[in-house]
C-alpha positions in Angstrom: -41.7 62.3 50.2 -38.0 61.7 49.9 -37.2 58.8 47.1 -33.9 56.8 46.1 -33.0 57.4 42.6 -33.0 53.9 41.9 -35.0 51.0 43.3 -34.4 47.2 42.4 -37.7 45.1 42.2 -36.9 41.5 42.8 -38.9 38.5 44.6 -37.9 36.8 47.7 -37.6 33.1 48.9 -41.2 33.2 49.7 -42.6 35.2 46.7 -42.9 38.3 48.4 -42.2 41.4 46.4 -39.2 43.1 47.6 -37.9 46.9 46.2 -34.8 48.0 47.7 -33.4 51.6 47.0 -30.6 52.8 46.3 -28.7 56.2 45.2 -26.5 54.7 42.4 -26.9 53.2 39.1 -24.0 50.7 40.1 -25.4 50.2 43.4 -28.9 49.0 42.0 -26.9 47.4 39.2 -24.9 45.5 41.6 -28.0 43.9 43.4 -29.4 43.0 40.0 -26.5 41.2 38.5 -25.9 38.8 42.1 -29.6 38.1 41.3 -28.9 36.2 37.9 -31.2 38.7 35.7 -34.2 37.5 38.3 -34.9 41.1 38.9 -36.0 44.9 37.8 -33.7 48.0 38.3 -36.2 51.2 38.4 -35.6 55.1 37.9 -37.4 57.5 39.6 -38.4 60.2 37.6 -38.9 63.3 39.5 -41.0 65.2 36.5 -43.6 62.2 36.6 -43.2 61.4 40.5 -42.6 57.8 39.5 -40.5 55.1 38.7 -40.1 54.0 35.5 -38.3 50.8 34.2 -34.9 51.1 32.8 -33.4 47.7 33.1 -35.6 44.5 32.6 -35.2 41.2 33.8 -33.2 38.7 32.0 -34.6 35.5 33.1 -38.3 35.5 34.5 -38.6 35.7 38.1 
């Protein structure tokens, strides 16, 4: 299975969980700052086959 590098974890208007993927850092980082902090930026880590963490929310969400 194919996988973006980076994913963004963030909640929509009706509380859904949304992860949207994306090839660059600055990309994901992007998505996370228009979110006001309200939002996860995730790494896959091809060694582990996962994603891990690597920027936390700010603000809860």
């Amino acid at each position: 299975m194919d996988h973006k590098k980076y994913r963004v974890k963030f909640r929509g208007d009706d509380g859904e969980v949304i992860f949207r993927g994306f090839d660059a850092m600055k990309q994901a980082q992007n998505l996370y700052d228009s979110l006001d902090g309200k939002a996860e930026i995730h790494q896959y880590i091809e060694d582990l086959g996962r994603y891990e963490i690597v920027v936390y929310p700010t603000f809860e969400y």
